[in-house]
Each structure stands twice: as C-alpha cells, then as structure tokens.
MARVEX-858542 format. One record per residue (C-alpha): z, x, y negated; residue in three letters; residue number from 1. Coordinates in pm, 1 decimal. Layout:
<sites>
       pz       px       py rest  nr
        Z        X        Y  ALA NUM
...
</sites>
This chain:
<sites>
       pz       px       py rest  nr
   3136.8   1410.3   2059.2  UNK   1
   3050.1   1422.4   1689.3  UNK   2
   3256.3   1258.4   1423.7  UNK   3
   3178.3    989.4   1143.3  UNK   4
   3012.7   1119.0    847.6  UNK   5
   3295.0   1067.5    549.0  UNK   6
   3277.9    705.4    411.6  UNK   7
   3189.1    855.5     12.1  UNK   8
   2894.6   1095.1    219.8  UNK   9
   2747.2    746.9    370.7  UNK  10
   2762.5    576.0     15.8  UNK  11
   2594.7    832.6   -161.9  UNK  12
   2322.8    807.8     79.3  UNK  13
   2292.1    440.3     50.1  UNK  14
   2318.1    454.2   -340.3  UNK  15
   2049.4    719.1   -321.3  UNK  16
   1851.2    497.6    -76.5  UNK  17
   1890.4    204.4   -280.4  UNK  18
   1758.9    371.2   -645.6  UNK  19
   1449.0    497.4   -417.9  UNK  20
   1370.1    129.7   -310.2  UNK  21
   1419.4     23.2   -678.4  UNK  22
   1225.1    314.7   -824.7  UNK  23
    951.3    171.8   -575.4  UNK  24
    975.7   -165.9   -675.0  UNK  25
    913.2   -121.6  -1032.0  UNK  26
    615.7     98.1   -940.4  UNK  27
    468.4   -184.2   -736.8  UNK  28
    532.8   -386.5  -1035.5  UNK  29
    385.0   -163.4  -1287.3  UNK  30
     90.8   -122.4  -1071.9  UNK  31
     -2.1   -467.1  -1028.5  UNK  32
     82.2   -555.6  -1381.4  UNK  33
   -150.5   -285.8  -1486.1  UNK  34
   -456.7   -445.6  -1178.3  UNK  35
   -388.4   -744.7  -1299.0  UNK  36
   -462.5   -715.4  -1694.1  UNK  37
   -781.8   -496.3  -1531.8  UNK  38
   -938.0   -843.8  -1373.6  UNK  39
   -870.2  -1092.6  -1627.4  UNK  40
  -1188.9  -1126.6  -1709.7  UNK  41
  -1308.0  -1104.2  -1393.0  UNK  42
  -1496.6  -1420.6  -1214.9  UNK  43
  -1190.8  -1704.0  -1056.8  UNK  44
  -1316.2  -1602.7   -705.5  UNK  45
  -1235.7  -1166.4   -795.2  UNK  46
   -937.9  -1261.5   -905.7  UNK  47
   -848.3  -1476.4   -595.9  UNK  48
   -930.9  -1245.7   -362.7  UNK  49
   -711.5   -957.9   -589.4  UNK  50
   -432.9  -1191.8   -512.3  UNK  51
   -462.6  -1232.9   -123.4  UNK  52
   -521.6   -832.3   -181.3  UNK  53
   -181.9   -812.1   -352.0  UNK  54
     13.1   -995.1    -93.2  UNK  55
   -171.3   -833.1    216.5  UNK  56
   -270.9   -483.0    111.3  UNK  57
   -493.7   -406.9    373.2  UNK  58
   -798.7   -672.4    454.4  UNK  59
  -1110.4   -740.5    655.1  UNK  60
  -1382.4   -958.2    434.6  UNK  61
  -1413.8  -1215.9    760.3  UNK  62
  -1036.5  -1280.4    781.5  UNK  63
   -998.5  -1294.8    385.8  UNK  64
  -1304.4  -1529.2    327.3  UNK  65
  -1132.7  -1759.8    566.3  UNK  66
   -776.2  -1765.9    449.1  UNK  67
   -925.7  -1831.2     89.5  UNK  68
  -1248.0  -2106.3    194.0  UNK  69
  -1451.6  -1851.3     49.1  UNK  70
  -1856.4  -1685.9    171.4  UNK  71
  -1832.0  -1385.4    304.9  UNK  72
  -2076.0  -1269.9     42.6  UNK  73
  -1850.7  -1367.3   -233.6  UNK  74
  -1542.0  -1188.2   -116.3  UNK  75
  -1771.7   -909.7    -19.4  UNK  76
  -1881.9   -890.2   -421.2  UNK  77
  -1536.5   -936.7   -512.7  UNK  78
  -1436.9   -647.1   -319.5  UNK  79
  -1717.0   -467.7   -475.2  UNK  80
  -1597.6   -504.5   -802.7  UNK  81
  -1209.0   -425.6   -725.4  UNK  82
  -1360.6   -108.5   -584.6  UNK  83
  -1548.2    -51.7   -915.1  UNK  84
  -1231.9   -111.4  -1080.3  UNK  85
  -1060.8    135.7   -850.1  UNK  86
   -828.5   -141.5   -693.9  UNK  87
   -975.8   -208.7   -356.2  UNK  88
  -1104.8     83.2   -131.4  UNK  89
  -1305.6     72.9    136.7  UNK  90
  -1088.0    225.7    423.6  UNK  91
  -1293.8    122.8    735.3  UNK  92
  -1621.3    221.4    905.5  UNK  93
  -1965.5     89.5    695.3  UNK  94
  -2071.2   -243.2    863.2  UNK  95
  -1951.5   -614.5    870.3  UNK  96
  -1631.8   -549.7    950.3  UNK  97
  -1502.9   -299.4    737.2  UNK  98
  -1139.3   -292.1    611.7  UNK  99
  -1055.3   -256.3    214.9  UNK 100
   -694.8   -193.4    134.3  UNK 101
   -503.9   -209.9   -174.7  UNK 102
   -448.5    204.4   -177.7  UNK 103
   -237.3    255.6   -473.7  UNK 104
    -20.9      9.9   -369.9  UNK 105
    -21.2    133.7      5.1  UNK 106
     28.9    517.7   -116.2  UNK 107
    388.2    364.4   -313.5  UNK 108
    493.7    186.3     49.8  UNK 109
    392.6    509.4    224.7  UNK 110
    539.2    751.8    -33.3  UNK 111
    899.6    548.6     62.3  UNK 112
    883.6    579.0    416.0  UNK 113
    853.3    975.0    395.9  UNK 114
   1192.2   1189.9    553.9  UNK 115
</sites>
C-alpha cells in the first residue's frame, strides 16, 4: 500500500494547477479581446457568427446558420472572412459540411490539458 502524498506536496500542486488555469484564462481573454477589435468593422452578421464562434470553438456552417436564423451562404462568407482575418480555420474535409474552429483559442484549451 502506498501512503498519502504530504498535505504542503498536494497544495503546491493545486496552487501550481490553479496559476496554470489563470494564466489560461487571461490568454483566452487577451485573445478574444485582440479578435474582437479585428472585426469591428466587420458586417453585424461576421460579427455574429464570431460570437457563436467564441462560445463554441469548433462549428459546422449548417448547425451555426441555424442557431443564429442565418443563410448558409452568409455564415459561409462570414467564415470566409474570420479565416482571412486568421480567426476561423477551416479544420474539416472541403464540401458542405466542413468544420471551422476557433484554433487559437482551441490550441490555449489544448495547451492546458497537456501532462
């Protein structure tokens, strides 16, 4: 049978977990501060479709034009020109159904899961 790590070994682990998550945080935030000045003078629909991006980082155009009552066509153009912008990437094979994720913002969440 092992024994207990020390109590002060587990807190330094959690305190060191904790500053990780919070060093994340504020790159999410810095990240989509930084997107967000990028589309301000984007069309209203680019900029709608950036925010469904920023709250589900990884999208299909079908399932996003529904959620926001929008043509496929437009959210496809508005994907477009996040892509020109460098926010959206296509991540999925080339035809109708092609994913486009948020993958600055995916690479942070990823980066924090790593051992």
């Amino acid at each position: 049978s092992t024994m207990p790590a020390p109590v002060a070994t587990q807190s330094s682990g959690v305190s060191a977990t904790c500053r990780e998550g919070i060093d994340e945080i504020g790159k999410i935030s810095n990240l989509i501060e930084e997107d967000t000045r990028k589309t301000l003078k984007m069309r209203p629909n680019t900029r709608k479709v950036f925010g469904y991006l920023k709250e589900h980082p990884i999208i299909d155009i079908k399932t996003t034009a529904e959620a926001l009552g929008l043509s496929f066509n437009t959210v496809s153009s508005a994907l477009g020109q996040l892509s020109d912008l460098g926010i959206a990437e296509k991540t999925g094979p080339e035809k109708r159904g092609r994913l486009y994720s948020y993958s600055k913002y995916v690479k942070i969440l990823k980066a924090g899961t790593q051992p």
